[in-house]
C-alpha positions in Angstrom: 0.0 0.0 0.0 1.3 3.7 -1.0 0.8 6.6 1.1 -1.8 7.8 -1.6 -4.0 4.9 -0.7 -3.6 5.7 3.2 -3.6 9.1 4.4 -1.3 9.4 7.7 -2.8 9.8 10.9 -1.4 13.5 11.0 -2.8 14.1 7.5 -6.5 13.5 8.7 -5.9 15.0 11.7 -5.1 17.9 10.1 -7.9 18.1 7.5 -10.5 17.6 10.0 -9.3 20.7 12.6 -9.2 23.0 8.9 -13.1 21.9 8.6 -13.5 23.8 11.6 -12.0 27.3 11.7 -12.1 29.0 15.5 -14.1 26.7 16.9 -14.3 28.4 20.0 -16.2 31.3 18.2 -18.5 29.2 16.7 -19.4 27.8 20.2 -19.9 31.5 21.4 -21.8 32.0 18.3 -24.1 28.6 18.6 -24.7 29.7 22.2 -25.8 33.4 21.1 -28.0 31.9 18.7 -29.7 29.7 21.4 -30.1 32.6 23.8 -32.0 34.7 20.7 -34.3 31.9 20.6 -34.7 31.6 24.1 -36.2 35.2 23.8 -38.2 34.7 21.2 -40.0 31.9 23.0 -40.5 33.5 26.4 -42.1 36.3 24.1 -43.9 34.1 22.0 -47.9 35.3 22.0 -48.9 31.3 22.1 -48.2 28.3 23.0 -47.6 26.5 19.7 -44.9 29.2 18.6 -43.1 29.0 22.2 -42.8 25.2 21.7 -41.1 26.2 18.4 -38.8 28.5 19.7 -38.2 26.3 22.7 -37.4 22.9 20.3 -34.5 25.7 18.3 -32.8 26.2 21.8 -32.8 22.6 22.7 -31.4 22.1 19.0 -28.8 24.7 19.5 -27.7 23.2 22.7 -27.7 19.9 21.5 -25.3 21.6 18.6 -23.3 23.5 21.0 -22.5 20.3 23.5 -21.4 18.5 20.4 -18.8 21.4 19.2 -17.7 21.3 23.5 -16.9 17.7 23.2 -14.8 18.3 20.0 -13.0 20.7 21.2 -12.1 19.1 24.6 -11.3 16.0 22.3 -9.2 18.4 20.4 -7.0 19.7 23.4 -6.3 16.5 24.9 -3.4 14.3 23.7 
């Protein structure tokens, strides 16, 4: 097998942190996100659009432990 067949370790590595560019900012801005919602459903005139809003934040959160664990994951050796 050539090392065109099989990419190194490093060389995956690699590719997969350059998918994700700052992904402490992204966090920050997955959280923000989830906080807009979070105000739109404690506004919300009905119940029906509150769920909505509500089901975003728990999306977003789900998103933003997800990008958490990555990054922990990333940082350790």
């Amino acid at each position: 097998m050539n090392n065109r067949e099989a990419p190194s370790f490093q060389t995956e590595m690699t590719e997969s942190i350059a998918m994700m560019i700052a992904p402490e900012a992204k966090l920050l801005a997955v959280l923000d996100h989830a906080e807009e919602y979070r105000g739109l459903a404690i506004r919300a005139k009905n119940r029906s659009e509150r769920e909505s809003y509500e089901r975003i934040v728990d999306l977003y959160v789900e998103i933003a432990e997800e990008l958490e664990a990555l990054i922990v994951g990333w940082a350790s050796p």
